[in-house]
N, C-alpha and C positions, 0 to 999 in steps of 0.2 A: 128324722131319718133323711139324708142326703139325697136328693133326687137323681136317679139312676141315668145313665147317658141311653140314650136311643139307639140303639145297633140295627140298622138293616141292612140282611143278609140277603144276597142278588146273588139267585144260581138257575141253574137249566141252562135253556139257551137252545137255539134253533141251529142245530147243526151235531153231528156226527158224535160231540163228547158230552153231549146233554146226559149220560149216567153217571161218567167220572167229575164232573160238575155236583152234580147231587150227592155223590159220597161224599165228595169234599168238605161240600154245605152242612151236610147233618153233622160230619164231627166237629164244624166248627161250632153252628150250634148246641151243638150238646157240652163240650168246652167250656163256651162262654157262663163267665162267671154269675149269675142272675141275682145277687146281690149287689153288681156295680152295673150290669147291663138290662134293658127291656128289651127283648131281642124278637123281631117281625122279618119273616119271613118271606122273600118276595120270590118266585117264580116266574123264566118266561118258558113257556112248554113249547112243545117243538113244533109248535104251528105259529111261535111268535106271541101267544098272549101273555100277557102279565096276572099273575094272581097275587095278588095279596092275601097272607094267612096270618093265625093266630101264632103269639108265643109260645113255645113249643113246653113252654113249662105247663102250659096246660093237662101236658098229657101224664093218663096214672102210673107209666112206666117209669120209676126214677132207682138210679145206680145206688151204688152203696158210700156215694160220696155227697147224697143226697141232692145230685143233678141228676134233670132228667136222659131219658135213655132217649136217641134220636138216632133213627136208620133213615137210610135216602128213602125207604119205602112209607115209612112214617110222615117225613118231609113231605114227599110227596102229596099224600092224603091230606096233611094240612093245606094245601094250594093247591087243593083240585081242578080239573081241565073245567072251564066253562059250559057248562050244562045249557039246555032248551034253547031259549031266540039269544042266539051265542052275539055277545059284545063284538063289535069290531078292536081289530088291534089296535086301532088308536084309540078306542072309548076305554080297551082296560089299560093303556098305557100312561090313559089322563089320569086315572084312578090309582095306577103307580105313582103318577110324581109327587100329587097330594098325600100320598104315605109317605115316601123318601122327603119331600119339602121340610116334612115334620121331624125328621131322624136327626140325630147328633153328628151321624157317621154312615157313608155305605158301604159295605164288603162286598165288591164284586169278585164271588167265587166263580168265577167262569171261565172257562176255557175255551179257545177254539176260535171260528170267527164267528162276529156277530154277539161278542163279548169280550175276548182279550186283545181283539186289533184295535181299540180307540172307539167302536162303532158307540158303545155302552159309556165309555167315559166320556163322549161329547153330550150325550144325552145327559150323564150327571153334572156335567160344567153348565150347560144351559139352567139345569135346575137350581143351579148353584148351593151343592151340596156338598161339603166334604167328602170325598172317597179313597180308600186305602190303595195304594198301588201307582202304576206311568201313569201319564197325562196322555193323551187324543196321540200326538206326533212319534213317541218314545214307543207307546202301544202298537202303532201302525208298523213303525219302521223294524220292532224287535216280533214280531208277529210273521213276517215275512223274511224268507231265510235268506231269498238273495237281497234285499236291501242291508241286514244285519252284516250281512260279510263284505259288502262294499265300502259300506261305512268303516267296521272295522281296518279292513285289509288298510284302507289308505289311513288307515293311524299306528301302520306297522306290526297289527296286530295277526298271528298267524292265523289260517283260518284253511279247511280244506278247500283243493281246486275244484270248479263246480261249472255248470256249462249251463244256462239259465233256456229252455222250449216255452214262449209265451203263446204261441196257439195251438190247436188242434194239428194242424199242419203241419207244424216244425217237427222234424228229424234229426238226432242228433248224424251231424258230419262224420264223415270218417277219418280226419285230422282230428278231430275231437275226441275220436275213440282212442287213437292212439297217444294221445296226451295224458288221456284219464287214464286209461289202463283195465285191469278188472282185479277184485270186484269194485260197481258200482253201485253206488245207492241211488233209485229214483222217487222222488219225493215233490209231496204237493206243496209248493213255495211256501204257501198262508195257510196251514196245517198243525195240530199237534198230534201227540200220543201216539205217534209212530203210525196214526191211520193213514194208510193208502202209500205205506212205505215199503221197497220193495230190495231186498238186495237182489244185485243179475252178478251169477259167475259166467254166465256166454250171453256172447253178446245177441242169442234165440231167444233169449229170453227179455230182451228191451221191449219189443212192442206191448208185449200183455204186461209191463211196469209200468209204461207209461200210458194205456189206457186206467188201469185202476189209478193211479193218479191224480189224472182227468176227471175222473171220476168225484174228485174232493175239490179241484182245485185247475183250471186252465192254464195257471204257469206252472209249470213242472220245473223242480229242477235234478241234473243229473251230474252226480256228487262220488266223486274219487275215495274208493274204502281209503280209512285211514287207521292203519295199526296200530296196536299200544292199548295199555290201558285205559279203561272209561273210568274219568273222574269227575265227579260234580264238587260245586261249592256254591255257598248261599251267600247273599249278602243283603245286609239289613243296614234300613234308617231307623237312626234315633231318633224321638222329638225335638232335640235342638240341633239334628243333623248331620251328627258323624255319622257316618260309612264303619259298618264292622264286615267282618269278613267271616263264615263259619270252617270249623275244623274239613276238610276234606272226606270225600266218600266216595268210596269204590267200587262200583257196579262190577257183581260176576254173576255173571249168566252162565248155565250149566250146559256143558258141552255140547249137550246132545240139543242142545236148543239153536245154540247158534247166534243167534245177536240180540239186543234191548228191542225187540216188537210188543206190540199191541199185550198180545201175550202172558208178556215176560214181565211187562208192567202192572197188570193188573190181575195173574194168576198165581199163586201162592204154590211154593216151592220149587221155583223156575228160575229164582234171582236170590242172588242174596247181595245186601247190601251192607259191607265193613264201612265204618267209622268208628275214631277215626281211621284213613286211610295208609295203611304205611307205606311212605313216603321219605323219602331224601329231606331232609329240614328244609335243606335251599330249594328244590321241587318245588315244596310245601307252599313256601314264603314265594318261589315266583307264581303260583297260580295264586294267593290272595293278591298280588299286586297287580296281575292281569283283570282278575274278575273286579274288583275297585273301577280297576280302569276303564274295563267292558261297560262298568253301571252308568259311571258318569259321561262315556262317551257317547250312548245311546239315550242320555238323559233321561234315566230311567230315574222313579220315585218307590220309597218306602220297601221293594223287595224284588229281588233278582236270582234266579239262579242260572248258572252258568253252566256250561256241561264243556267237558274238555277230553280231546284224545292226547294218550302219553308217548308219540312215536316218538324212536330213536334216529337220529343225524349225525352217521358219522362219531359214535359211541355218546352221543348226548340229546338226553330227552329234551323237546323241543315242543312240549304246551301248543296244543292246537285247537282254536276254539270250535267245538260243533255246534250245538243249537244255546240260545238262551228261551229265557222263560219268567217271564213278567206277572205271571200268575199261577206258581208251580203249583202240585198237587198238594192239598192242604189237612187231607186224612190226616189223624196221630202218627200212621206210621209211612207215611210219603216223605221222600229222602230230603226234603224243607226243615220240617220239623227234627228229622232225626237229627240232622245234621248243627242244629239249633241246641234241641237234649246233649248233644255230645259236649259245649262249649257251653252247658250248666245253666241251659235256657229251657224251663218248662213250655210245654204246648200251653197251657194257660198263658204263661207269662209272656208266649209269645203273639198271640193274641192281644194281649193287652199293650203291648209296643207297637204291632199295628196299626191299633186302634189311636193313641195317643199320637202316634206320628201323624197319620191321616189329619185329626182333630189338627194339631199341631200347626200342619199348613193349611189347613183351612180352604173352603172355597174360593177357585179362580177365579180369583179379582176380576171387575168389568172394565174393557180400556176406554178409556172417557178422550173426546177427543177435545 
């Protein structure tokens, strides 16, 4: 019998989306195929320790497809919080890399900072382990919304106007209001999942946006609504390196809600999510050439999604990019995967193109001088 690739799976994480981190985790675990994978479960809990757990096939809960059944709360239990003369974070960290050291591959399901900005993947380049997804620099710079848009902007790429508050102190000007306009969005730079994001229709309501904020994040930034439809698009590396692009998808949020928050993301009956999206062909074809272009320009690796507003200029839509997302939501049904299902790519299979790309590049090479 063929010896099975080593999958470890890196989720939690010390910071605000350590739940949406674990949903994502369990269904990947539960997904993963346990006739091609041995699949080890790593946690860091939200004081920062690492737990190492059992494969989750252990457990006597299994579907009808003869994989087992895996809930975040399940997960959870398998990498229980450090009980009695509790390890220091570095002592179960050491004990992390001697399990990852061993692994074929790591999936860092994580979100947020302190996992999807580079902090986690420099940690796995030192160990010198293969891992799914950006590298240390791509991670930093697409993690952070005003680096993303500079970067961008000066590759011609559209992008909303944004007014960047790096301290406590900073206020936004009053030539800055009048440029923005209203509504604005105020958002934690280095943030996901819409937390601590605030839209202001008067400008009474800036100060308590930009303290919640503050609250996730010191640099704030304050971001010009931009009309039009919300469309996402995925895009995937192959093991020998093409770039695909997936079918379009169309966030509707229900009237009475009002915009893509916290919410709306993770409440059921609040959104619903068409793919594919309908779309203009040519629409269609300029957002995959844009989001291509988003991936390679922010040197991003193995998976990207891209989020885009559809405003109109002067009777022609005009693709504008709002956030990317380097480690989007990985649930069955998070608009990644669907978007992947639509363009005749199972959630298994997508899984396993992950994995093979990750393998594929292999661990960053040491520069020898």
């Amino acid at each position: 019998m063929p010896t099975r690739t080593r999958v470890v799976v890196l989720f939690g994480g010390r910071n605000t989306e350590h739940d949406v981190s674990c949903r994502s985790a369990a269904s990947v675990v539960q997904h993963l195929d346990r006739s091609l994978y041995e699949v080890v479960p790593v946690r860091i809990t939200r004081t920062g320790h690492w737990v190492v757990g059992i494969d989750a096939v252990g457990t006597n809960a299994v579907g009808i497809d003869g994989q087992p059944v895996v809930t975040d709360v399940a997960l959870r239990e398998m990498t229980p919080e450090p009980a009695g003369a509790q390890a220091t974070v570095m002592e179960t960290l050491a004990r992390a890399l001697e399990a990852m050291r061993g692994a074929d591959v790591v999936l860092p399901i994580l979100h947020g900072p302190f996992g999807e900005d580079g902090t986690v993947q420099s940690v796995l380049e030192l160990a010198g382990v293969p891992y799914m997804g950006s590298g240390v620099l791509a991670s930093a710079t697409s993690m952070d919304k005003d680096f993303t848009k500079r970067v961008l902007g000066a590759r011609g790429v559209p992008v909303a106007p944004g007014v960047v508050l790096r301290t406590a102190a900073d206020e936004l000007a009053e030539d800055d209001k009048e440029k923005l306009g209203l509504p604005v969005f105020v958002k934690p730079s280095r943030g996901g999942s819409s937390v601590g994001v605030t839209r202001v229709d008067d400008w009474a309501q800036l100060p308590a946006a930009l303290e919640l904020a503050r609250e996730s994040d010191t640099k704030t930034l304050v971001e010009a609504g931009v009309p039009g439809r919300e469309i996402d698009l995925g895009v995937l590396e192959l093991p020998d390196g093409r770039l695909l692009a997936s079918p379009p998808l169309e966030i509707k949020v229900g009237e009475e809600h009002g915009w893509f928050d916290y919410d709306a993301k993770y409440e059921a009956g609040i959104t619903d999510f068409v793919v594919p999206a309908d779309l203009d062909p040519q629409v269609a074809e300029q957002l995959s050439t844009i989001a291509l272009e988003v991936f390679q320009e922010l040197g991003c690796s193995g998976l990207l999604r891209v989020d885009f507003f559809l405003p109109e200029v002067d009777g022609k839509v005009v693709p504008t990019v709002n956030e990317v997302n380097t480690i989007p939501g990985l649930t069955s049904m998070s608009q990644f995967p669907r978007m992947w299902q639509a363009a005749g790519t199972s959630y298994p299979e997508l899984l396993n193109i992950l994995i093979a790309t990750a393998r594929a590049r292999g661990p960053v090479p040491a520069v020898l001088s």
